[in-house]
PQR file of N, CA, C, O and H, with PARSE charges and radii, in Angstrom:
ATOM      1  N   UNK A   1      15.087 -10.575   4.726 -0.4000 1.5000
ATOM      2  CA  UNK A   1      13.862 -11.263   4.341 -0.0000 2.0000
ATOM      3  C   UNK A   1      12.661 -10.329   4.515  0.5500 1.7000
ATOM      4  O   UNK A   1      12.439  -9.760   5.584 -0.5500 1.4000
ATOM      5  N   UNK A   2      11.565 -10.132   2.956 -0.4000 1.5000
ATOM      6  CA  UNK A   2      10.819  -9.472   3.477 -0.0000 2.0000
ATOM      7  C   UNK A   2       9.605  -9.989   4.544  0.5500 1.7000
ATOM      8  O   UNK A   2       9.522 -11.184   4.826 -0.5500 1.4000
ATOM      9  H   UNK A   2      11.746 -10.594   2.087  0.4000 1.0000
ATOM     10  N   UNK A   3       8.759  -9.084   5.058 -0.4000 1.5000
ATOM     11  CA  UNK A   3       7.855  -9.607   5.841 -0.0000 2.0000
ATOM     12  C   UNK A   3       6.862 -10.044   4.681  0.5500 1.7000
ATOM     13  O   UNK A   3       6.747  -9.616   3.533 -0.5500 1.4000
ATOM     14  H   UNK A   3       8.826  -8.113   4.829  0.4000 1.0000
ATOM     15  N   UNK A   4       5.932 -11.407   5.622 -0.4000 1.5000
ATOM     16  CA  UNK A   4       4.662 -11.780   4.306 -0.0000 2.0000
ATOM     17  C   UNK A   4       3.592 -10.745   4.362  0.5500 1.7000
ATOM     18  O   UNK A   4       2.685 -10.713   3.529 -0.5500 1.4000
ATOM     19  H   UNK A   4       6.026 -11.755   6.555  0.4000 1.0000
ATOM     20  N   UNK A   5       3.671 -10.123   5.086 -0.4000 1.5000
ATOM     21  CA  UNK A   5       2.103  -9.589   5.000 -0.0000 2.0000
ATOM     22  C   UNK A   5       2.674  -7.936   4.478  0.5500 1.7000
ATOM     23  O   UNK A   5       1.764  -7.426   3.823 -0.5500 1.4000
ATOM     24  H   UNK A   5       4.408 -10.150   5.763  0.4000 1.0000
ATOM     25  N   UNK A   6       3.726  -7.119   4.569 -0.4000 1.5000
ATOM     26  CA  UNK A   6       3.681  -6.674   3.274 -0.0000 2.0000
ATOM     27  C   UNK A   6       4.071  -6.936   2.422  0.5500 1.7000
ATOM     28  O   UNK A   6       4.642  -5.935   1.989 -0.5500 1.4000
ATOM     29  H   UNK A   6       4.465  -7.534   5.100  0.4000 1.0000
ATOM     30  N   UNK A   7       4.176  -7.707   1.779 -0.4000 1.5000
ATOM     31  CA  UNK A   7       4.338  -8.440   0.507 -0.0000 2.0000
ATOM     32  C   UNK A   7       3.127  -8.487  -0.273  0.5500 1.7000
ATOM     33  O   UNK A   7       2.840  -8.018  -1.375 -0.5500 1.4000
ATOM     34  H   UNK A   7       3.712  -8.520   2.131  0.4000 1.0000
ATOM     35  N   UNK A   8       2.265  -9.403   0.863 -0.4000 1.5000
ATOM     36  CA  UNK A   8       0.626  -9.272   0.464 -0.0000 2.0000
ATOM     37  C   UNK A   8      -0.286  -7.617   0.604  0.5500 1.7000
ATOM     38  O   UNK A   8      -1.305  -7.346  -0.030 -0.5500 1.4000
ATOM     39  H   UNK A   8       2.498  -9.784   1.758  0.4000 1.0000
ATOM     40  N   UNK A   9       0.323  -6.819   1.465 -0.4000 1.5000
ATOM     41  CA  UNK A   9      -0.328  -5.758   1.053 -0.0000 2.0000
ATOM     42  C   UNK A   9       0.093  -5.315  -0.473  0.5500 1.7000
ATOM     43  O   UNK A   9      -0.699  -5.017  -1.367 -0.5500 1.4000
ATOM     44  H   UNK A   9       1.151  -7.039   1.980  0.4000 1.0000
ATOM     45  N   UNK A  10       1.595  -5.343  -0.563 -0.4000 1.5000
ATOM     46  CA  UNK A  10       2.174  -4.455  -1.512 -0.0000 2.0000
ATOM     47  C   UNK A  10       1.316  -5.301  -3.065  0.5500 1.7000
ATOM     48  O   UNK A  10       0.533  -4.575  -3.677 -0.5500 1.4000
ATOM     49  H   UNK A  10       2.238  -5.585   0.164  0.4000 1.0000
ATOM     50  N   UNK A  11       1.434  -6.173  -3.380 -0.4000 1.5000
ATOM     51  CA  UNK A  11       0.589  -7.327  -3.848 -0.0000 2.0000
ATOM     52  C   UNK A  11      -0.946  -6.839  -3.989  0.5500 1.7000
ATOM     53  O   UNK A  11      -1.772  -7.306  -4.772 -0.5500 1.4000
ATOM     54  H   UNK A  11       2.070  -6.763  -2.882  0.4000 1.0000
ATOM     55  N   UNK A  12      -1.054  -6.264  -3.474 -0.4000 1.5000
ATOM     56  CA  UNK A  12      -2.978  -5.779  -3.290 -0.0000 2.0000
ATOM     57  C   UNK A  12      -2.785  -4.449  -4.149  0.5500 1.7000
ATOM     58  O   UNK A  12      -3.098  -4.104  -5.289 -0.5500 1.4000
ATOM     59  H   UNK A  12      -0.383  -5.885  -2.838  0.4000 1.0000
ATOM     60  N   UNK A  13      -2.233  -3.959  -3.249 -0.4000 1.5000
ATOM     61  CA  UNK A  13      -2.067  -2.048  -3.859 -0.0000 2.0000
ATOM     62  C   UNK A  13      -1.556  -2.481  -5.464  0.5500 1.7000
ATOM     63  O   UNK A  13      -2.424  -2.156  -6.275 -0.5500 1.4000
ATOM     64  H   UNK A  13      -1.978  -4.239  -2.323  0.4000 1.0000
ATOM     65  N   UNK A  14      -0.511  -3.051  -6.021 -0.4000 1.5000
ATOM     66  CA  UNK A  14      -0.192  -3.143  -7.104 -0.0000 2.0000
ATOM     67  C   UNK A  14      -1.707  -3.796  -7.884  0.5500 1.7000
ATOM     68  O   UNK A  14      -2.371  -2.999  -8.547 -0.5500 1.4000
ATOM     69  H   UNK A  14       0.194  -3.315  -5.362  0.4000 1.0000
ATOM     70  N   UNK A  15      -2.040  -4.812  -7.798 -0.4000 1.5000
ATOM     71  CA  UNK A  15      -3.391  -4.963  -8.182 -0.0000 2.0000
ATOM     72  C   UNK A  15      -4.390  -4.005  -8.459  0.5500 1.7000
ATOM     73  O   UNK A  15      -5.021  -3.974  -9.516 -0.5500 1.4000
ATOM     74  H   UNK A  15      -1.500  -5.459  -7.260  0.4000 1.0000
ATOM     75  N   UNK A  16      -4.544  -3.193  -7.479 -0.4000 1.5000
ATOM     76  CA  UNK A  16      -5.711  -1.997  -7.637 -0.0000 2.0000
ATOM     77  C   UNK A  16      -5.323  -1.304  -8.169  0.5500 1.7000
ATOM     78  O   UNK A  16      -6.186  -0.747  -8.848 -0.5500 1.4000
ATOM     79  H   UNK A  16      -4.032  -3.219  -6.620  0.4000 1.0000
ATOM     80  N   UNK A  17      -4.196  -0.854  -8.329 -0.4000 1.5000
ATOM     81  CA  UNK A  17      -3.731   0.315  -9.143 -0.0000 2.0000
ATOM     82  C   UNK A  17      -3.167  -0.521 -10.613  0.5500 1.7000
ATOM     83  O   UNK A  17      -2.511   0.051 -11.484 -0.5500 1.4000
ATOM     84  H   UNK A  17      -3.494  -1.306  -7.777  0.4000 1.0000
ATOM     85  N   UNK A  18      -3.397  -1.338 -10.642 -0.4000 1.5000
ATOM     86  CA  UNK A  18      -3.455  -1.902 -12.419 -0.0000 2.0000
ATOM     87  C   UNK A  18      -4.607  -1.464 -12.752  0.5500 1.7000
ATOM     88  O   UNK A  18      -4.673  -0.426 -13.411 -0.5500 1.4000
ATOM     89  H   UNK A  18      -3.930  -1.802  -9.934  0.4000 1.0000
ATOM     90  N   UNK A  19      -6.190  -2.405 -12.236 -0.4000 1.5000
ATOM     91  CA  UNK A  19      -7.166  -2.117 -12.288 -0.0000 2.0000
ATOM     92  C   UNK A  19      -7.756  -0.872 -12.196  0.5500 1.7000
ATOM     93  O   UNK A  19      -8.931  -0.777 -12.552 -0.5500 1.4000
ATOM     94  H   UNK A  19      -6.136  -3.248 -11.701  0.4000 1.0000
ATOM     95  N   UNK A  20      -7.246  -0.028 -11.840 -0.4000 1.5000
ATOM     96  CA  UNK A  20      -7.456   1.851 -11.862 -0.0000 2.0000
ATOM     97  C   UNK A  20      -6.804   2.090 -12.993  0.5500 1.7000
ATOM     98  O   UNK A  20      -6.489   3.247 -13.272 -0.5500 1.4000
ATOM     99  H   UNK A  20      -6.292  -0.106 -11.551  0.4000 1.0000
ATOM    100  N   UNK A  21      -6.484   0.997 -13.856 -0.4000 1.5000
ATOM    101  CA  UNK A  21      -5.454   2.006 -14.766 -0.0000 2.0000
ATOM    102  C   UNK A  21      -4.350   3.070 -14.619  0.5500 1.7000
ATOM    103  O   UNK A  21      -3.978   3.874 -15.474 -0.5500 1.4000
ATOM    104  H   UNK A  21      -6.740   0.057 -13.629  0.4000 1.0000
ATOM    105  N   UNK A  22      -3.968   2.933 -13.547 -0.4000 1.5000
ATOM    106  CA  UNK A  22      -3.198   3.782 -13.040 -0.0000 2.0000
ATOM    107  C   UNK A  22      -1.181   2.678 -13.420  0.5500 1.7000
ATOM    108  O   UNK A  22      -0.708   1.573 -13.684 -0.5500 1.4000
ATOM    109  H   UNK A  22      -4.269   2.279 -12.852  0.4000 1.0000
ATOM    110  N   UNK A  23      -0.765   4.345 -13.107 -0.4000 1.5000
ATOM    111  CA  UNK A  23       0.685   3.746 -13.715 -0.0000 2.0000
ATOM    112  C   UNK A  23       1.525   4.139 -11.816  0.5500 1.7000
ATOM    113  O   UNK A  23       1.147   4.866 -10.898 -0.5500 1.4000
ATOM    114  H   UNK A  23      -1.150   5.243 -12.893  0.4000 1.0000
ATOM    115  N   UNK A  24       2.633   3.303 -11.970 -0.4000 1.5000
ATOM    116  CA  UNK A  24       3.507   3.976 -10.461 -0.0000 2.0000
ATOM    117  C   UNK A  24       2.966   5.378 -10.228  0.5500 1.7000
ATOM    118  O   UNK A  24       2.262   5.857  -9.339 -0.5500 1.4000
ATOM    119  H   UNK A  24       2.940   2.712 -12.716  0.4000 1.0000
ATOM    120  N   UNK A  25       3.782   6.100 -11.819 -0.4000 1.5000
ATOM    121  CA  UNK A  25       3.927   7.550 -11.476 -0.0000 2.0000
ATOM    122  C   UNK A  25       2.275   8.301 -11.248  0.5500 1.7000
ATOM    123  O   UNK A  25       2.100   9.113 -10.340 -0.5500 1.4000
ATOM    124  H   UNK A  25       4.353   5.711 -12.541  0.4000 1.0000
ATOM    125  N   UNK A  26       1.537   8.035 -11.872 -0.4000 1.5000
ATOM    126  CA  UNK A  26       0.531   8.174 -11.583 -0.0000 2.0000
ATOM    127  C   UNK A  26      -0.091   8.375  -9.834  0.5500 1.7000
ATOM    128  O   UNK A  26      -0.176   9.489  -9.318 -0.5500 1.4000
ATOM    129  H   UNK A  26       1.679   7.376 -12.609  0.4000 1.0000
ATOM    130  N   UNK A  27      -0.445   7.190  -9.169 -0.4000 1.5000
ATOM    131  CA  UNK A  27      -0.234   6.964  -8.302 -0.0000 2.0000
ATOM    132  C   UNK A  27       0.287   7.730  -7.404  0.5500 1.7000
ATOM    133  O   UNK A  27      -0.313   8.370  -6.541 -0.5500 1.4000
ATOM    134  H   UNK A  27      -0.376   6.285  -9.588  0.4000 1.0000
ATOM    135  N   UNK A  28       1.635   7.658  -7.637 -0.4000 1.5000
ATOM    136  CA  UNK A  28       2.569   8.378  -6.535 -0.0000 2.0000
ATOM    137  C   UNK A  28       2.060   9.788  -6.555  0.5500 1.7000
ATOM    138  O   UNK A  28       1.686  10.369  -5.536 -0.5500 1.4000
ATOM    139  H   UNK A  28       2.123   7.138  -8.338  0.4000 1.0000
ATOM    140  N   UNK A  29       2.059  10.403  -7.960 -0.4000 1.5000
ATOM    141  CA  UNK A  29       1.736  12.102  -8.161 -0.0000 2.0000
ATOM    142  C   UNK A  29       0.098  12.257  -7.281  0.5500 1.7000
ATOM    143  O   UNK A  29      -0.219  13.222  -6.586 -0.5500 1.4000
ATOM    144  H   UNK A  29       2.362   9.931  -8.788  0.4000 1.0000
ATOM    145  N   UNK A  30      -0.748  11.051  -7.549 -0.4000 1.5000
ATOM    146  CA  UNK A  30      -1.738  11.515  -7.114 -0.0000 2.0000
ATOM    147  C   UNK A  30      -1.870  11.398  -5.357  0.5500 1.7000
ATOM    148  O   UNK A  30      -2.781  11.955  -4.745 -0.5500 1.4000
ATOM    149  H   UNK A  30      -0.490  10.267  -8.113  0.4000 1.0000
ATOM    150  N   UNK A  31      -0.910  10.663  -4.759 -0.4000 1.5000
ATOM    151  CA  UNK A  31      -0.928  10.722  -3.794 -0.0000 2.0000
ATOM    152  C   UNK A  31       0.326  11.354  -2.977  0.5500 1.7000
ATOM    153  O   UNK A  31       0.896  11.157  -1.904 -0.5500 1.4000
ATOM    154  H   UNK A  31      -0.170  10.210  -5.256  0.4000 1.0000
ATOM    155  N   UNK A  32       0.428  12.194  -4.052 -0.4000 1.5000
ATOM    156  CA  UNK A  32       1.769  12.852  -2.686 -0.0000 2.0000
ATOM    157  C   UNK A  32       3.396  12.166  -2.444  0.5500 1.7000
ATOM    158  O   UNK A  32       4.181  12.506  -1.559 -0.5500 1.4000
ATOM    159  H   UNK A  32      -0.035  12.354  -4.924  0.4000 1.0000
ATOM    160  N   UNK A  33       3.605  11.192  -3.425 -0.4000 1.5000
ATOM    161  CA  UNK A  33       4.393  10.658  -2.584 -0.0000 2.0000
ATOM    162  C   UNK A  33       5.633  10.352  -4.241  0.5500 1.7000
ATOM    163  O   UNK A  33       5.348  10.562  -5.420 -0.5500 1.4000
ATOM    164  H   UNK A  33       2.967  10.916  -4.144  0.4000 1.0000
ATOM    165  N   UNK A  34       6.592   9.962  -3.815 -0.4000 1.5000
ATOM    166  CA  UNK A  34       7.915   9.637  -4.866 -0.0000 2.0000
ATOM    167  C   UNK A  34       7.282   8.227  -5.807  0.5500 1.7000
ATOM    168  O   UNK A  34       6.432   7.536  -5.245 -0.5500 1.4000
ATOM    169  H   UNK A  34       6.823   9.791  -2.857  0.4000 1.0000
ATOM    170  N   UNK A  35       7.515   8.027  -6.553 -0.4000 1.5000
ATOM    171  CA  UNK A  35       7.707   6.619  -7.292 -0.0000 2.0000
ATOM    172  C   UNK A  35       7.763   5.714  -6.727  0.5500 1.7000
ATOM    173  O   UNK A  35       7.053   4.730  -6.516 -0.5500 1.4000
ATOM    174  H   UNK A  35       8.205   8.588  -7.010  0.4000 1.0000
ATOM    175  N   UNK A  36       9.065   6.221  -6.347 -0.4000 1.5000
ATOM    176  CA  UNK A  36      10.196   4.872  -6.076 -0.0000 2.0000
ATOM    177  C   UNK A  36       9.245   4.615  -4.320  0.5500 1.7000
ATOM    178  O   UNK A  36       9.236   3.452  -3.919 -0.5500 1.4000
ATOM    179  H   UNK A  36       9.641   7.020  -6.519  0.4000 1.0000
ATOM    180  N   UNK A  37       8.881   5.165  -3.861 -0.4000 1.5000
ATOM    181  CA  UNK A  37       8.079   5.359  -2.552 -0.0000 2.0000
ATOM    182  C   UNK A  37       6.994   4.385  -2.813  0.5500 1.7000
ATOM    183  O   UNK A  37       6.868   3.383  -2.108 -0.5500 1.4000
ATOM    184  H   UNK A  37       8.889   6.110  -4.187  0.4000 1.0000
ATOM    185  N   UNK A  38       6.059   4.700  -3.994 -0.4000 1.5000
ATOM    186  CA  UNK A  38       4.990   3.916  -4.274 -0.0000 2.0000
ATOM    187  C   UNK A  38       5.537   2.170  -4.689  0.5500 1.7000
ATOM    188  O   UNK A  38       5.052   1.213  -4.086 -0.5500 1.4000
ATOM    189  H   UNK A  38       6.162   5.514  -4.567  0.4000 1.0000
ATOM    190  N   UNK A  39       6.526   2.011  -5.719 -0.4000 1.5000
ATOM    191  CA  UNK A  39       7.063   0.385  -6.231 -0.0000 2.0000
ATOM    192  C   UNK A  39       7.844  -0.128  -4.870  0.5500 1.7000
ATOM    193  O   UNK A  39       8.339  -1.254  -4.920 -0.5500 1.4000
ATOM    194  H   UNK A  39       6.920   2.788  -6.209  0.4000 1.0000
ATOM    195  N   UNK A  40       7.973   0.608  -3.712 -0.4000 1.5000
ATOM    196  CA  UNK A  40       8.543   0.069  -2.307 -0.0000 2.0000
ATOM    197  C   UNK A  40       7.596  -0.297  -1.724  0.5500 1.7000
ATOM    198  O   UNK A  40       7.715  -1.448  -1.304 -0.5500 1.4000
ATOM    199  H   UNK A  40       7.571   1.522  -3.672  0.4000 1.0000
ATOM    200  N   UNK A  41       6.447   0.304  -1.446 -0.4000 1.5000
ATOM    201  CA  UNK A  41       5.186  -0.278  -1.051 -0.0000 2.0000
ATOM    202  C   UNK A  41       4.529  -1.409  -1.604  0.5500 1.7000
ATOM    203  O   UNK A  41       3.816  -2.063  -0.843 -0.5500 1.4000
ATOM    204  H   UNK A  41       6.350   1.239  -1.787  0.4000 1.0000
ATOM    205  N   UNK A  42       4.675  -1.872  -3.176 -0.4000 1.5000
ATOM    206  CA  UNK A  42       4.911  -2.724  -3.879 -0.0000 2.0000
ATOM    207  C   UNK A  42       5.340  -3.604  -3.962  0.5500 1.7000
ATOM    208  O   UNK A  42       4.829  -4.611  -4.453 -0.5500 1.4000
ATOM    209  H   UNK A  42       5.254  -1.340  -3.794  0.4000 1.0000
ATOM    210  N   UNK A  43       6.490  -3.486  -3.474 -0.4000 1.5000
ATOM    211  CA  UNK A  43       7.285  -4.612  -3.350 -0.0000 2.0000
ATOM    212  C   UNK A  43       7.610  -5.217  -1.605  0.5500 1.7000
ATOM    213  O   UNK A  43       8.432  -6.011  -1.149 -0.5500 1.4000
ATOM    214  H   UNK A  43       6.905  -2.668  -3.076  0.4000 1.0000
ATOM    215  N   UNK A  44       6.687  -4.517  -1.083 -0.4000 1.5000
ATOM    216  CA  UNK A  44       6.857  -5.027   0.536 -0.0000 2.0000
ATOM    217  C   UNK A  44       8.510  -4.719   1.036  0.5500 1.7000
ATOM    218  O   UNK A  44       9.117  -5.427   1.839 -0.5500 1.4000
ATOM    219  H   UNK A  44       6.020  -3.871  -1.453  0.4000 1.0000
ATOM    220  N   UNK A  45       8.925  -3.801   0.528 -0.4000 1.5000
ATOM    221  CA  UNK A  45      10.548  -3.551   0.714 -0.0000 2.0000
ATOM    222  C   UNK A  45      10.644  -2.821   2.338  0.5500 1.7000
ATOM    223  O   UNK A  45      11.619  -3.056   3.053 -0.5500 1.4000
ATOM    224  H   UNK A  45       8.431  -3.226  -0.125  0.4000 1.0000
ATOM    225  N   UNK A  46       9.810  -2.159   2.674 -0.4000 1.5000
ATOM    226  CA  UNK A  46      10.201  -1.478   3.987 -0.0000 2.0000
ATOM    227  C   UNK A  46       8.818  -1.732   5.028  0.5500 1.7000
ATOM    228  O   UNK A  46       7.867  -2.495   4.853 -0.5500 1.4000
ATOM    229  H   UNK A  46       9.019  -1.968   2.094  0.4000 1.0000
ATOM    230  N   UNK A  47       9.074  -0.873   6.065 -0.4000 1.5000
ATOM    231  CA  UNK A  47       8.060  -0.634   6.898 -0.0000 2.0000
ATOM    232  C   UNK A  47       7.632   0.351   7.207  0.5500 1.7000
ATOM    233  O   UNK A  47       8.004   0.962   8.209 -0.5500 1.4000
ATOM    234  H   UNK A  47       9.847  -0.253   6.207  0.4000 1.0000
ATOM    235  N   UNK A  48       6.588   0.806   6.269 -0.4000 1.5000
ATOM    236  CA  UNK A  48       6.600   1.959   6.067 -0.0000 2.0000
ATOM    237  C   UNK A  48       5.413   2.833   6.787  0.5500 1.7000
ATOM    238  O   UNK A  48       4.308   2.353   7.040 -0.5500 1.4000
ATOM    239  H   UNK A  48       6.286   0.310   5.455  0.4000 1.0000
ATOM    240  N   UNK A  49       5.715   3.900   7.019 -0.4000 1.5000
ATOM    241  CA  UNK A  49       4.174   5.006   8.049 -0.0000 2.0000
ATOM    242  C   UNK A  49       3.186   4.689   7.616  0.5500 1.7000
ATOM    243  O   UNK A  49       3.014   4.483   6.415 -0.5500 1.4000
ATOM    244  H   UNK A  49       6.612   4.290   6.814  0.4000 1.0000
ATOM    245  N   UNK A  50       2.424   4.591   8.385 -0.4000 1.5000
ATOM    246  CA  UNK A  50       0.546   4.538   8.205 -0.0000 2.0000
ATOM    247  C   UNK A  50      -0.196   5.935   7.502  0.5500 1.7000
ATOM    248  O   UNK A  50      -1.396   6.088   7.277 -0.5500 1.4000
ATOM    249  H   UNK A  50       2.564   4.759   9.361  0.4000 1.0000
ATOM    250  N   UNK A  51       0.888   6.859   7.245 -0.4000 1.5000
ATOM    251  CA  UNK A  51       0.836   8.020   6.865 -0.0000 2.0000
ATOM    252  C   UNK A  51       0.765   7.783   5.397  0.5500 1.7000
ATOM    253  O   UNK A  51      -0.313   7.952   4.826 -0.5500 1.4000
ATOM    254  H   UNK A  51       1.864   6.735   7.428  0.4000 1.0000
ATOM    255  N   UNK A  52       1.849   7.395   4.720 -0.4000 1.5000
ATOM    256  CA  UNK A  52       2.085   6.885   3.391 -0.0000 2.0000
ATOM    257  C   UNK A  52       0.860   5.519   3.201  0.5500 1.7000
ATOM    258  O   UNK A  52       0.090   5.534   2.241 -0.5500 1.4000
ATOM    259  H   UNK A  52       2.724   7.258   5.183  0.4000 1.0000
ATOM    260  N   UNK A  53       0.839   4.836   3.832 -0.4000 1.5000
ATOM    261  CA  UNK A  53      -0.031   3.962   3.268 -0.0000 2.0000
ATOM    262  C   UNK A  53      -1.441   4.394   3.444  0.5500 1.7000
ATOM    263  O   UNK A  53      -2.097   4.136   2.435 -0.5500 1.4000
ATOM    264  H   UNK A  53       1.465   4.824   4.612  0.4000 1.0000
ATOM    265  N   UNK A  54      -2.127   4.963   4.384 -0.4000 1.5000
ATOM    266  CA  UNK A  54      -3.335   5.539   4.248 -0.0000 2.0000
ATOM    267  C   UNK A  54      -3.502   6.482   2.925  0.5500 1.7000
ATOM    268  O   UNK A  54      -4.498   6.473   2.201 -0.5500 1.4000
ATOM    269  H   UNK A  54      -1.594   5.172   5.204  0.4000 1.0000
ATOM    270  N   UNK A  55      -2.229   7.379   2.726 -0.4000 1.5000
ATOM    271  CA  UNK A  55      -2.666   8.217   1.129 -0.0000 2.0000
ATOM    272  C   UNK A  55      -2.701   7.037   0.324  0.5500 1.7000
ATOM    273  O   UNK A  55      -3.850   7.053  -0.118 -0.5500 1.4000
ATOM    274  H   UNK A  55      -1.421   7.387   3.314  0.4000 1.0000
ATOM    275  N   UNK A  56      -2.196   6.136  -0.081 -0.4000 1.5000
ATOM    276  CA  UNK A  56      -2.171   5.349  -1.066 -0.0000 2.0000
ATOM    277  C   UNK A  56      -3.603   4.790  -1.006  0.5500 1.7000
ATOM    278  O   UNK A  56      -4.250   5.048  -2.020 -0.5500 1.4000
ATOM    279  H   UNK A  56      -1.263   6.123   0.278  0.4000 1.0000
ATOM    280  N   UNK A  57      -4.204   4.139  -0.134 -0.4000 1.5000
ATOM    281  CA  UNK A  57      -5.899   3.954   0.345 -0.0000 2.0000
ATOM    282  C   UNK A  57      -6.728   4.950  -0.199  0.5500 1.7000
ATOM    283  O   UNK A  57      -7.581   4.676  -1.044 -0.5500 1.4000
ATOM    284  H   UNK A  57      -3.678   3.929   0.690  0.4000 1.0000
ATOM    285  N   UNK A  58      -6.578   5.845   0.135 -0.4000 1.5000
ATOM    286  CA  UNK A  58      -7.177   7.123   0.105 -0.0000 2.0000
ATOM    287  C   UNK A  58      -7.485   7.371  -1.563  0.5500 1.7000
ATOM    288  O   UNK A  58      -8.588   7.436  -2.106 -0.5500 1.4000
ATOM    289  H   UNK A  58      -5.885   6.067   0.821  0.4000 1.0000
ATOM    290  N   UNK A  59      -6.112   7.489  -2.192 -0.4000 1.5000
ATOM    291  CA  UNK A  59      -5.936   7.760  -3.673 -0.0000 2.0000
ATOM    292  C   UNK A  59      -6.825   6.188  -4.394  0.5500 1.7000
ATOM    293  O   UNK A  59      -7.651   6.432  -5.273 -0.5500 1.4000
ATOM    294  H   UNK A  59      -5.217   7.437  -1.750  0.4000 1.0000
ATOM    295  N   UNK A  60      -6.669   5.046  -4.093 -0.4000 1.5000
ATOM    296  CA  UNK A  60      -7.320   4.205  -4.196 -0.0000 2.0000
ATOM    297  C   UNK A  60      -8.572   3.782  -3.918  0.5500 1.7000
ATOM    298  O   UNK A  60      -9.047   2.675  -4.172 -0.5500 1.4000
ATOM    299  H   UNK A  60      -5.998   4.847  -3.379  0.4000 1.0000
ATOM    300  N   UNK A  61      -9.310   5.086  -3.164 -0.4000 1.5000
ATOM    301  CA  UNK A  61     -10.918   4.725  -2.976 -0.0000 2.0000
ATOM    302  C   UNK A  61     -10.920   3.692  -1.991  0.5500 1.7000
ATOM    303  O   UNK A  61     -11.370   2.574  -2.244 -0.5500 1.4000
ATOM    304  H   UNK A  61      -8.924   5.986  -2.958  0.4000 1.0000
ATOM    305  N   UNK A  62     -10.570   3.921  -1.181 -0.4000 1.5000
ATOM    306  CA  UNK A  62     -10.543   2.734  -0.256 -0.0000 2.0000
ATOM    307  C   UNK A  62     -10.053   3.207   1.853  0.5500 1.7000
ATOM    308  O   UNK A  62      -9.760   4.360   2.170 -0.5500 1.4000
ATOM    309  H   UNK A  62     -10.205   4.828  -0.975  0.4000 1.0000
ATOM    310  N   UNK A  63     -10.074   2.613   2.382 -0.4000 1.5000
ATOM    311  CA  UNK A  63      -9.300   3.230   3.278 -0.0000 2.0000
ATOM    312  C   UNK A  63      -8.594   2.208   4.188  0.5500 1.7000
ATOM    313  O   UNK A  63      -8.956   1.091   3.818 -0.5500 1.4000
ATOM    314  H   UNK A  63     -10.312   1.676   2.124  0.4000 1.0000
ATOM    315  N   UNK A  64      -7.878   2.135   5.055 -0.4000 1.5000
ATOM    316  CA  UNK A  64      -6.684   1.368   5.980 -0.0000 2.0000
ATOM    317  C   UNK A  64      -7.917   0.783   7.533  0.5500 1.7000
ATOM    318  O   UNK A  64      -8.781   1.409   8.147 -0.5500 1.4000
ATOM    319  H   UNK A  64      -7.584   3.042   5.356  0.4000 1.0000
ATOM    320  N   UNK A  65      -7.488  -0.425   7.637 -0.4000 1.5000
ATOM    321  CA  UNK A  65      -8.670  -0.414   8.610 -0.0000 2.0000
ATOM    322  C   UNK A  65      -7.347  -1.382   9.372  0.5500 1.7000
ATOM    323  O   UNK A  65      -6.403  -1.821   8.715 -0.5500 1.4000
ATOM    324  H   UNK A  65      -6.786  -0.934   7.139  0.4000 1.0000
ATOM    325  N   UNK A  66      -7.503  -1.579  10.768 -0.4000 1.5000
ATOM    326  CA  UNK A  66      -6.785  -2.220  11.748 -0.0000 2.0000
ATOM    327  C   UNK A  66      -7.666  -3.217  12.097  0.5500 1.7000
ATOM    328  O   UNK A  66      -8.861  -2.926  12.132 -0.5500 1.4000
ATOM    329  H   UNK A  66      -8.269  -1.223  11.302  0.4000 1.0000
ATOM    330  N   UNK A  67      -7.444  -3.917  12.262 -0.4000 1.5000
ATOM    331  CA  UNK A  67      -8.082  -5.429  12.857 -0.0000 2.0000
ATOM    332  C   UNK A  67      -7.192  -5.956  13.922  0.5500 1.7000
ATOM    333  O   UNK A  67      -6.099  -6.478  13.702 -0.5500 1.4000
ATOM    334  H   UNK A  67      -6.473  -4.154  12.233  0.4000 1.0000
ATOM    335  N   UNK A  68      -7.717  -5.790  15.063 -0.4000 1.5000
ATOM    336  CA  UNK A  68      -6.990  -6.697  16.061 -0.0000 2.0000
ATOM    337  C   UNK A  68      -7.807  -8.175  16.614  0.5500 1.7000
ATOM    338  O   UNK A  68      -8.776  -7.917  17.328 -0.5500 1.4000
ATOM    339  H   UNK A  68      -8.605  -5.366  15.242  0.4000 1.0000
ATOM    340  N   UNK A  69      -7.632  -9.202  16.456 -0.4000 1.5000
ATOM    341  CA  UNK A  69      -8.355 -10.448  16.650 -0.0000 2.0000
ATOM    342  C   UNK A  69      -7.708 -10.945  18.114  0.5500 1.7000
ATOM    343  O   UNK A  69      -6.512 -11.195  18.262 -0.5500 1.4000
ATOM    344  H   UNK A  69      -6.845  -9.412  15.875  0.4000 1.0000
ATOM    345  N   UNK A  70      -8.911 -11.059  19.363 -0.4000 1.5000
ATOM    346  CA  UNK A  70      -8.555 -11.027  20.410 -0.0000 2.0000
ATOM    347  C   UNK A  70      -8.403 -12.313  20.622  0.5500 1.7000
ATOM    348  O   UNK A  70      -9.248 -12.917  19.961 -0.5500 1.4000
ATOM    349  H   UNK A  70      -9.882 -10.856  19.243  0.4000 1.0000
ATOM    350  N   UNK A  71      -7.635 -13.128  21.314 -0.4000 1.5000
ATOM    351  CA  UNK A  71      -8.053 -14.822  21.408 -0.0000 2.0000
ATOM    352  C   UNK A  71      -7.913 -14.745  22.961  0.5500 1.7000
ATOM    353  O   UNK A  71      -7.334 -13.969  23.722 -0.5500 1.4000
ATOM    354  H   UNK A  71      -6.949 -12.638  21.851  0.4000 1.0000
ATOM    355  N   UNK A  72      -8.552 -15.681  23.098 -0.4000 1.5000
ATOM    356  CA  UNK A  72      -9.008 -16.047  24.546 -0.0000 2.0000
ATOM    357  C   UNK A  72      -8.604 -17.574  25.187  0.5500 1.7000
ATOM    358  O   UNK A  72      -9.319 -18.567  25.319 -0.5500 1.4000
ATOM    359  H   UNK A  72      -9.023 -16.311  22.480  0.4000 1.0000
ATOM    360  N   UNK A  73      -7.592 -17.424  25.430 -0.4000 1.5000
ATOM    361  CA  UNK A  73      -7.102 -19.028  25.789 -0.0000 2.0000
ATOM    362  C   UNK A  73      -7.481 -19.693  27.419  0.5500 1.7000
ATOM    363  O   UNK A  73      -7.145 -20.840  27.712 -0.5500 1.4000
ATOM    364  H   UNK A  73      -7.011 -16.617  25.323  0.4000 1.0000
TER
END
């Protein structure tokens, strides 16, 4: 089962990179990375380095931000 929240990242990145006009291969070439690397990120298939997903940010004008939400019970 994949996880939801990359699903919803992979879901985002595919979005922006429609809207960039950009194709997989595209993408991938411009960021360093395989195809099949980029439609895995896509498809929320793995868990993948902050390494790979920051280039994909990066190539996307954008960048990776962490949010930790503290709760206080």
């Amino acid at each position: 089962m994949k996880d939801k929240s990359r699903v919803k990242f992979g879901q985002m990145v595919a979005r922006l990179r429609r809207q960039s006009m950009l194709t997989v291969e595209q993408l991938a070439e411009m960021a360093d990375l395989k195809p099949a690397t980029v439609q895995n990120v896509e498809e929320g298939a793995f868990n993948f380095p902050f390494d790979i997903l920051n280039r994909i940010a990066v190539v996307m004008g954008g960048e990776l931000k962490i949010v930790i939400n503290e709760t206080n019970e």
